[in-house]
C-alpha positions as a Markdown table, in Angstrom:
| # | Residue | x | y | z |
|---|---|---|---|---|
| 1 | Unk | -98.6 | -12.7 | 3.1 |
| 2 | Unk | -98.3 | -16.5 | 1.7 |
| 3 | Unk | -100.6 | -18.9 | 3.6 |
| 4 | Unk | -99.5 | -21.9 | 5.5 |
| 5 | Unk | -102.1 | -24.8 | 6.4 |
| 6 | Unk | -101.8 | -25.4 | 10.1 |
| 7 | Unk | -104.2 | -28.0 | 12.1 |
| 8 | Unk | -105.9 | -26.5 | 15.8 |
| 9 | Unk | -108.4 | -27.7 | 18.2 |
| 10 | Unk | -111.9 | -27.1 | 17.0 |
| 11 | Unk | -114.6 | -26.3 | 18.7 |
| 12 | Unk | -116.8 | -29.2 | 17.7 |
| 13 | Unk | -114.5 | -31.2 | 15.1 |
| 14 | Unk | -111.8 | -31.9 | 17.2 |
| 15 | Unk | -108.6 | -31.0 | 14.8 |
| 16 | Unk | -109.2 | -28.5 | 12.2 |
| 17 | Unk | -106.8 | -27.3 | 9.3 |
| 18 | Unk | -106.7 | -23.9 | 9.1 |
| 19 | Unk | -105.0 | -21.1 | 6.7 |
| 20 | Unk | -103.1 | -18.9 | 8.8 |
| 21 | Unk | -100.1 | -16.5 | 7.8 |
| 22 | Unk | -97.5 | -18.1 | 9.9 |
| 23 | Unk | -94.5 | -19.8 | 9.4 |
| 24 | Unk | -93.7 | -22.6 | 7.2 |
| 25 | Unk | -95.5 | -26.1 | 7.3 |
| 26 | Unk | -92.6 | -26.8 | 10.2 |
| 27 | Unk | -95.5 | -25.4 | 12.4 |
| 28 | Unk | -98.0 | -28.3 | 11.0 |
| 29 | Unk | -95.6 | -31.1 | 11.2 |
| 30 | Unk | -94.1 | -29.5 | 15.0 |
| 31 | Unk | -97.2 | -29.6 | 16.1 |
| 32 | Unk | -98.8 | -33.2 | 15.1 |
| 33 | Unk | -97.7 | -35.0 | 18.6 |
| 34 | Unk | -99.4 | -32.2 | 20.6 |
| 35 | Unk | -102.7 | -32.1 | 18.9 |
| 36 | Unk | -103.3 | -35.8 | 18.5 |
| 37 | Unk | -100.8 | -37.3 | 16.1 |
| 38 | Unk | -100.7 | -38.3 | 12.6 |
| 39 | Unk | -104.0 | -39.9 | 12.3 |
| 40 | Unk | -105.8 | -36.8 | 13.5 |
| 41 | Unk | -103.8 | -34.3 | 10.9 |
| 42 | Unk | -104.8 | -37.2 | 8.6 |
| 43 | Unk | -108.8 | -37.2 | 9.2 |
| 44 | Unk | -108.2 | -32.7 | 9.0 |
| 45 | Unk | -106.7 | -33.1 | 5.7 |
| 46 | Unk | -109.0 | -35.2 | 4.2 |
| 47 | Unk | -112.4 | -33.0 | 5.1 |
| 48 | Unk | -110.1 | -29.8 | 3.9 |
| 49 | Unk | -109.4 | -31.3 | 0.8 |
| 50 | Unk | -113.0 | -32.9 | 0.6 |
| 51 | Unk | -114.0 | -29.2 | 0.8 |
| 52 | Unk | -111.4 | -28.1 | -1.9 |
| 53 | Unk | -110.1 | -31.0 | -3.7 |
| 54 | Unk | -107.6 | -28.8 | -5.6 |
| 55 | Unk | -105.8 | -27.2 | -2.6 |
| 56 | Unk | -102.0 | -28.3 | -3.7 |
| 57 | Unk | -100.6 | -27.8 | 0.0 |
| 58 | Unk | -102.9 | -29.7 | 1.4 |
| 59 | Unk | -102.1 | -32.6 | -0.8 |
| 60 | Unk | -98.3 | -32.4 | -0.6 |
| 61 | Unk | -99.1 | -32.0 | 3.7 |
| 62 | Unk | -101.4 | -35.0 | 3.3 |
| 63 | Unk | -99.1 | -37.5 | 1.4 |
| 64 | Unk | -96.2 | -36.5 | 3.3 |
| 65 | Unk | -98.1 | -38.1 | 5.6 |
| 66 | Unk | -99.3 | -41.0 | 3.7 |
| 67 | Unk | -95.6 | -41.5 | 3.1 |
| 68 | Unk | -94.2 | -41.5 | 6.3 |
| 69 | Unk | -96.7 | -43.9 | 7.5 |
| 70 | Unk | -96.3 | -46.5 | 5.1 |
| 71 | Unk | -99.9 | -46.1 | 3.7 |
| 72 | Unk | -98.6 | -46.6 | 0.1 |
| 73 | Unk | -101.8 | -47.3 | -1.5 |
| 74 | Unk | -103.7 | -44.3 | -0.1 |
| 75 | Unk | -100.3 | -42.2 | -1.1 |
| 76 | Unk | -100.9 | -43.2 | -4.5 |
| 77 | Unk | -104.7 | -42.8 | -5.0 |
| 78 | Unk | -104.3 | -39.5 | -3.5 |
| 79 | Unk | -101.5 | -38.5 | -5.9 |
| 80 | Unk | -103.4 | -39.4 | -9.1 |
| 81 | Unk | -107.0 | -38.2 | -8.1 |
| 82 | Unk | -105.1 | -34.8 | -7.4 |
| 83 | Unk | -102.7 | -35.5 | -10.7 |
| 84 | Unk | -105.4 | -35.9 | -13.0 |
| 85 | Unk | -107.2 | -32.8 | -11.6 |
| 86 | Unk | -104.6 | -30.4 | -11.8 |
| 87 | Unk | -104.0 | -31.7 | -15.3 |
| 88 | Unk | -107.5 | -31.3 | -16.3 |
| 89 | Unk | -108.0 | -27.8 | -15.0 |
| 90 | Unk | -104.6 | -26.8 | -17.0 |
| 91 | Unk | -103.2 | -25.8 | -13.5 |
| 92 | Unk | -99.3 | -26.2 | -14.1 |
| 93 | Unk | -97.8 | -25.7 | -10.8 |
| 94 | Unk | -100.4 | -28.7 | -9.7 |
| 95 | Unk | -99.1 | -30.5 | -12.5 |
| 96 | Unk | -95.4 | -30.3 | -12.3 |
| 97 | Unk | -95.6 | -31.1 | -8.5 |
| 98 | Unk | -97.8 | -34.2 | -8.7 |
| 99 | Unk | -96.9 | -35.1 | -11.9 |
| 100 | Unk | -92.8 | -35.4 | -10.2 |
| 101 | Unk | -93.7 | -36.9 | -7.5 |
| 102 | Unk | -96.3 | -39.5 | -8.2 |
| 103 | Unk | -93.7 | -40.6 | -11.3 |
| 104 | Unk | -91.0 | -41.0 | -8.5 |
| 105 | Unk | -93.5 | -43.2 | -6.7 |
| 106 | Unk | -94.0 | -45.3 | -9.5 |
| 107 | Unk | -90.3 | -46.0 | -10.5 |
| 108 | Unk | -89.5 | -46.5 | -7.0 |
| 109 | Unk | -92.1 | -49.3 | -7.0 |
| 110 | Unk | -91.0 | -50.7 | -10.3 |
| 111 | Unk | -93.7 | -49.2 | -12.1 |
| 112 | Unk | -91.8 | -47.8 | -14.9 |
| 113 | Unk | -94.3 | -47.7 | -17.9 |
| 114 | Unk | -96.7 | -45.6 | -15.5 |
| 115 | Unk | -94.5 | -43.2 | -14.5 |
| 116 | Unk | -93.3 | -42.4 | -18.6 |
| 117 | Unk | -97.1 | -42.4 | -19.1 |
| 118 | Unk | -97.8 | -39.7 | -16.0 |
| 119 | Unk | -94.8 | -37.9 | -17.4 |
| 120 | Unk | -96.6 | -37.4 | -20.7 |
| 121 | Unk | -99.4 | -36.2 | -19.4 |
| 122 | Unk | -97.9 | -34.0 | -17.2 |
| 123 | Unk | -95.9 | -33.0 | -20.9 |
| 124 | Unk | -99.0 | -32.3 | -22.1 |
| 125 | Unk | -99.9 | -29.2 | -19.7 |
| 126 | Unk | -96.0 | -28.0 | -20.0 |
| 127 | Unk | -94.1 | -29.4 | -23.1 |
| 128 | Unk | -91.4 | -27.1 | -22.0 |
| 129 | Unk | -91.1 | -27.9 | -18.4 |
| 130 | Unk | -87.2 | -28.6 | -17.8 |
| 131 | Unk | -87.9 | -30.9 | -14.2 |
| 132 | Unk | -90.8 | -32.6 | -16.0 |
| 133 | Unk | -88.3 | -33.4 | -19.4 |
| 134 | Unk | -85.4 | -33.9 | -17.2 |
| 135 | Unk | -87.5 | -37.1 | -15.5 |
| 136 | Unk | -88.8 | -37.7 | -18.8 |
| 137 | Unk | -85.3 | -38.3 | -20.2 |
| 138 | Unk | -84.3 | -40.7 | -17.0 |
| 139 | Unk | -87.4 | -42.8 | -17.1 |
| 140 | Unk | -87.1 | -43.3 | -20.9 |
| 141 | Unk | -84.9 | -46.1 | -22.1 |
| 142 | Unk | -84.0 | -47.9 | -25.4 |
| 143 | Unk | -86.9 | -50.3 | -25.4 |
| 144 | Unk | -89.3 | -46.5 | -25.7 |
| 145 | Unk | -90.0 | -45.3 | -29.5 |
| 146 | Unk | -86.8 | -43.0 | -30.6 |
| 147 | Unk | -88.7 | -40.5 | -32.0 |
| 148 | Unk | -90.3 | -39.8 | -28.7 |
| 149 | Unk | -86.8 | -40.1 | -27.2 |
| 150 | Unk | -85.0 | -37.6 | -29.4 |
| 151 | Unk | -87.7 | -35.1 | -29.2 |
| 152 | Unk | -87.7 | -35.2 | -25.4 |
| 153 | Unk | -84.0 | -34.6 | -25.7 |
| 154 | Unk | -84.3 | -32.1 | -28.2 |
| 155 | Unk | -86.5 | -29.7 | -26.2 |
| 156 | Unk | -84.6 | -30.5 | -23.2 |
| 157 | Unk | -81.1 | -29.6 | -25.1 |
| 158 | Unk | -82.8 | -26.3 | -25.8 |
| 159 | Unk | -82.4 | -25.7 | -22.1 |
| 160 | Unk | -79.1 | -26.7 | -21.4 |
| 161 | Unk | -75.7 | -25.1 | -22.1 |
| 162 | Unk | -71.9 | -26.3 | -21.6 |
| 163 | Unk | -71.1 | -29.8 | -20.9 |
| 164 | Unk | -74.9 | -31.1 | -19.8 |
| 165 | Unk | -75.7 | -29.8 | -23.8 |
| 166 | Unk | -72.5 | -30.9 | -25.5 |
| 167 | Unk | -73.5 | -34.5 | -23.5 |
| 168 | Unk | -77.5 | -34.9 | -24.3 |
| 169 | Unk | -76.2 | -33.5 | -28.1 |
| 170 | Unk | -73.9 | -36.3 | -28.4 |
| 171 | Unk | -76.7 | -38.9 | -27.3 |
| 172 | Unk | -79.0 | -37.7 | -29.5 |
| 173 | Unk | -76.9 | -38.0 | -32.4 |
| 174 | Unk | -76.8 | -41.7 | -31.6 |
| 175 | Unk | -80.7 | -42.0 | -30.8 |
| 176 | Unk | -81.3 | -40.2 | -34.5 |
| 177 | Unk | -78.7 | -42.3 | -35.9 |
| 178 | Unk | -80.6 | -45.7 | -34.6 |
| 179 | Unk | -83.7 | -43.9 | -35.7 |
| 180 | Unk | -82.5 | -43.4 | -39.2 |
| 181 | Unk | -81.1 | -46.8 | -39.3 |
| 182 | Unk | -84.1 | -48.8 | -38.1 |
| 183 | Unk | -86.4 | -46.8 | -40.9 |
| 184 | Unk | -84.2 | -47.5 | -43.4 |
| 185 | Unk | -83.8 | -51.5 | -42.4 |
| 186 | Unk | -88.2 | -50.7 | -43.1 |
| 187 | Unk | -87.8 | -49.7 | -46.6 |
Protein backbone atom coordinates (compact mmCIF):
# COMPACT_ATOMS: atom_id res chain seq x y z
CA UNK A 1 0.00 0.00 0.00
CA UNK A 2 1.59 3.49 -1.16
CA UNK A 3 2.21 5.81 1.81
CA UNK A 4 0.86 9.21 2.22
CA UNK A 5 2.53 11.79 4.73
CA UNK A 6 -0.26 13.13 6.96
CA UNK A 7 0.41 15.58 10.06
CA UNK A 8 -1.52 14.54 13.82
CA UNK A 9 -1.37 15.71 17.31
CA UNK A 10 1.66 14.40 19.09
CA UNK A 11 1.92 13.59 22.28
CA UNK A 12 4.79 15.96 23.23
CA UNK A 13 5.65 17.72 19.79
CA UNK A 14 2.48 19.19 19.15
CA UNK A 15 1.96 18.32 15.11
CA UNK A 16 3.67 15.40 13.87
CA UNK A 17 4.01 14.06 10.15
CA UNK A 18 3.33 10.76 10.05
CA UNK A 19 3.37 7.86 7.19
CA UNK A 20 0.11 6.38 7.12
CA UNK A 21 -1.69 4.24 4.21
CA UNK A 22 -4.55 6.52 3.68
CA UNK A 23 -5.74 8.53 1.08
CA UNK A 24 -4.01 10.99 -0.98
CA UNK A 25 -2.12 14.16 0.45
CA UNK A 26 -5.93 15.81 0.15
CA UNK A 27 -6.02 14.38 3.84
CA UNK A 28 -2.73 16.66 4.80
CA UNK A 29 -3.85 19.69 3.10
CA UNK A 30 -7.85 18.98 4.47
CA UNK A 31 -6.67 18.88 7.48
CA UNK A 32 -4.15 21.96 8.08
CA UNK A 33 -6.99 24.46 9.54
CA UNK A 34 -7.98 21.86 12.16
CA UNK A 35 -4.61 21.01 13.50
CA UNK A 36 -3.11 24.45 13.70
CA UNK A 37 -2.70 25.88 10.17
CA UNK A 38 0.04 26.22 7.72
CA UNK A 39 2.75 27.32 10.02
CA UNK A 40 2.36 24.16 12.24
CA UNK A 41 2.36 21.61 8.99
CA UNK A 42 5.38 23.91 8.22
CA UNK A 43 7.52 23.48 11.56
CA UNK A 44 6.30 19.13 11.05
CA UNK A 45 7.80 19.13 7.71
CA UNK A 46 10.82 20.68 8.41
CA UNK A 47 11.89 18.18 11.58
CA UNK A 48 10.66 15.13 9.08
CA UNK A 49 12.75 16.19 6.48
CA UNK A 50 15.60 17.22 9.04
CA UNK A 51 15.23 13.45 9.93
CA UNK A 52 15.32 12.35 6.25
CA UNK A 53 16.43 15.06 4.05
CA UNK A 54 15.73 12.98 0.88
CA UNK A 55 11.96 12.15 1.54
CA UNK A 56 10.58 13.57 -2.02
CA UNK A 57 6.90 13.91 -0.65
CA UNK A 58 7.69 15.70 2.02
CA UNK A 59 9.49 18.26 -0.04
CA UNK A 60 6.81 18.64 -2.74
CA UNK A 61 4.13 18.88 0.68
CA UNK A 62 6.58 21.32 2.10
CA UNK A 63 6.97 23.87 -0.88
CA UNK A 64 3.53 23.62 -1.72
CA UNK A 65 3.43 25.28 1.17
CA UNK A 66 6.24 27.59 0.87
CA UNK A 67 4.41 28.53 -2.34
CA UNK A 68 1.16 29.28 -1.27
CA UNK A 69 2.46 31.40 1.37
CA UNK A 70 4.48 33.57 -0.54
CA UNK A 71 7.75 32.49 1.28
CA UNK A 72 9.68 32.51 -2.12
CA UNK A 73 13.04 32.54 -0.77
CA UNK A 74 12.56 29.54 1.58
CA UNK A 75 10.67 27.80 -1.63
CA UNK A 76 13.73 28.13 -3.50
CA UNK A 77 16.48 27.13 -0.91
CA UNK A 78 14.39 24.20 -0.27
CA UNK A 79 14.14 23.21 -3.90
CA UNK A 80 17.90 23.28 -4.58
CA UNK A 81 19.22 21.75 -1.30
CA UNK A 82 16.69 18.89 -2.18
CA UNK A 83 17.72 19.28 -6.18
CA UNK A 84 21.16 18.93 -5.69
CA UNK A 85 20.67 15.86 -3.36
CA UNK A 86 18.59 13.90 -5.47
CA UNK A 87 21.11 14.65 -8.24
CA UNK A 88 24.00 13.61 -6.25
CA UNK A 89 22.55 10.39 -5.02
CA UNK A 90 21.59 9.51 -8.87
CA UNK A 91 17.90 9.38 -7.63
CA UNK A 92 15.97 10.12 -10.93
CA UNK A 93 12.44 10.43 -9.91
CA UNK A 94 14.05 13.21 -7.18
CA UNK A 95 15.62 14.63 -10.02
CA UNK A 96 13.02 15.01 -12.64
CA UNK A 97 10.54 16.41 -10.05
CA UNK A 98 12.77 19.08 -8.52
CA UNK A 99 14.73 19.58 -11.29
CA UNK A 100 10.90 20.78 -13.25
CA UNK A 101 9.83 22.49 -10.78
CA UNK A 102 12.67 24.51 -9.31
CA UNK A 103 13.44 25.48 -13.35
CA UNK A 104 9.80 26.76 -13.48
CA UNK A 105 10.59 28.84 -10.45
CA UNK A 106 13.39 30.33 -11.93
CA UNK A 107 11.81 31.36 -15.35
CA UNK A 108 8.92 32.61 -13.67
CA UNK A 109 11.13 34.92 -11.71
CA UNK A 110 13.17 35.89 -14.76
CA UNK A 111 15.88 33.73 -13.88
CA UNK A 112 16.41 32.15 -17.20
CA UNK A 113 20.19 31.27 -17.27
CA UNK A 114 19.55 29.22 -13.93
CA UNK A 115 16.85 27.40 -14.90
CA UNK A 116 18.90 26.08 -18.46
CA UNK A 117 21.72 25.43 -16.01
CA UNK A 118 19.32 23.23 -13.36
CA UNK A 119 18.01 21.68 -16.54
CA UNK A 120 21.46 20.43 -17.34
CA UNK A 121 22.08 19.01 -14.44
CA UNK A 122 19.04 17.50 -14.12
CA UNK A 123 20.18 16.16 -17.97
CA UNK A 124 22.94 14.77 -16.48
CA UNK A 125 21.09 12.08 -14.23
CA UNK A 126 18.51 11.43 -17.28
CA UNK A 127 19.84 12.51 -20.75
CA UNK A 128 16.79 10.83 -22.16
CA UNK A 129 14.15 12.29 -19.95
CA UNK A 130 11.29 13.65 -22.45
CA UNK A 131 9.65 16.37 -19.52
CA UNK A 132 13.23 17.31 -18.57
CA UNK A 133 14.29 17.89 -22.72
CA UNK A 134 10.90 19.19 -23.41
CA UNK A 135 11.69 22.30 -20.72
CA UNK A 136 15.08 22.15 -21.97
CA UNK A 137 14.01 22.96 -25.55
CA UNK A 138 11.57 25.99 -24.10
CA UNK A 139 14.04 27.56 -21.92
CA UNK A 140 16.80 27.46 -24.65
CA UNK A 141 16.85 30.31 -27.09
CA UNK A 142 19.05 31.68 -30.02
CA UNK A 143 21.47 33.57 -27.80
CA UNK A 144 22.44 29.42 -26.20
CA UNK A 145 25.38 27.55 -28.18
CA UNK A 146 23.59 25.61 -31.35
CA UNK A 147 25.27 22.61 -30.83
CA UNK A 148 23.72 22.31 -27.39
CA UNK A 149 20.43 23.34 -29.01
CA UNK A 150 20.39 20.81 -31.80
CA UNK A 151 21.37 17.98 -29.71
CA UNK A 152 18.62 18.77 -27.13
CA UNK A 153 16.41 18.63 -30.11
CA UNK A 154 17.79 15.68 -31.55
CA UNK A 155 17.25 13.38 -28.58
CA UNK A 156 14.01 14.96 -27.97
CA UNK A 157 12.93 14.27 -31.91
CA UNK A 158 13.84 10.72 -31.06
CA UNK A 159 10.71 10.73 -28.86
CA UNK A 160 8.28 12.31 -30.88
CA UNK A 161 6.23 11.09 -33.93
CA UNK A 162 3.71 12.90 -36.39
CA UNK A 163 3.39 16.62 -36.54
CA UNK A 164 5.41 17.47 -33.02
CA UNK A 165 8.51 15.43 -34.99
CA UNK A 166 7.91 16.67 -38.55
CA UNK A 167 7.93 20.41 -36.55
CA UNK A 168 11.20 20.05 -34.04
CA UNK A 169 12.79 18.27 -37.52
CA UNK A 170 12.19 21.23 -39.46
CA UNK A 171 13.72 23.61 -36.66
CA UNK A 172 16.59 21.73 -36.37
CA UNK A 173 17.35 21.78 -39.91
CA UNK A 174 17.56 25.56 -39.43
CA UNK A 175 19.55 25.43 -36.02
CA UNK A 176 22.28 22.95 -37.98
CA UNK A 177 22.04 25.15 -40.92
CA UNK A 178 23.08 28.46 -38.56
CA UNK A 179 25.49 26.10 -37.01
CA UNK A 180 27.15 25.16 -40.22
CA UNK A 181 27.09 28.68 -41.42
CA UNK A 182 28.62 30.32 -38.33
CA UNK A 183 31.69 27.60 -38.44
CA UNK A 184 32.20 28.17 -41.78
CA UNK A 185 32.11 32.30 -41.46
CA UNK A 186 35.27 30.78 -38.63
CA UNK A 187 37.32 29.32 -41.22
Amino acid sequence: AEQHLVLARGPERGLEAQRVGLGARGHLEGGLQGLGGAAAAIESLRALLDEDPDDTAATTLLADLYERGGRHEDLSDLLFARFDSARDRADAEGTRVLGLRLSALLAAAGRRDRAVDVMRSALEVLPDDAALLATMHGLLTADDPADERAAVMERLLAQRSGAQAAALAMTLAEVARQWLDAASALR
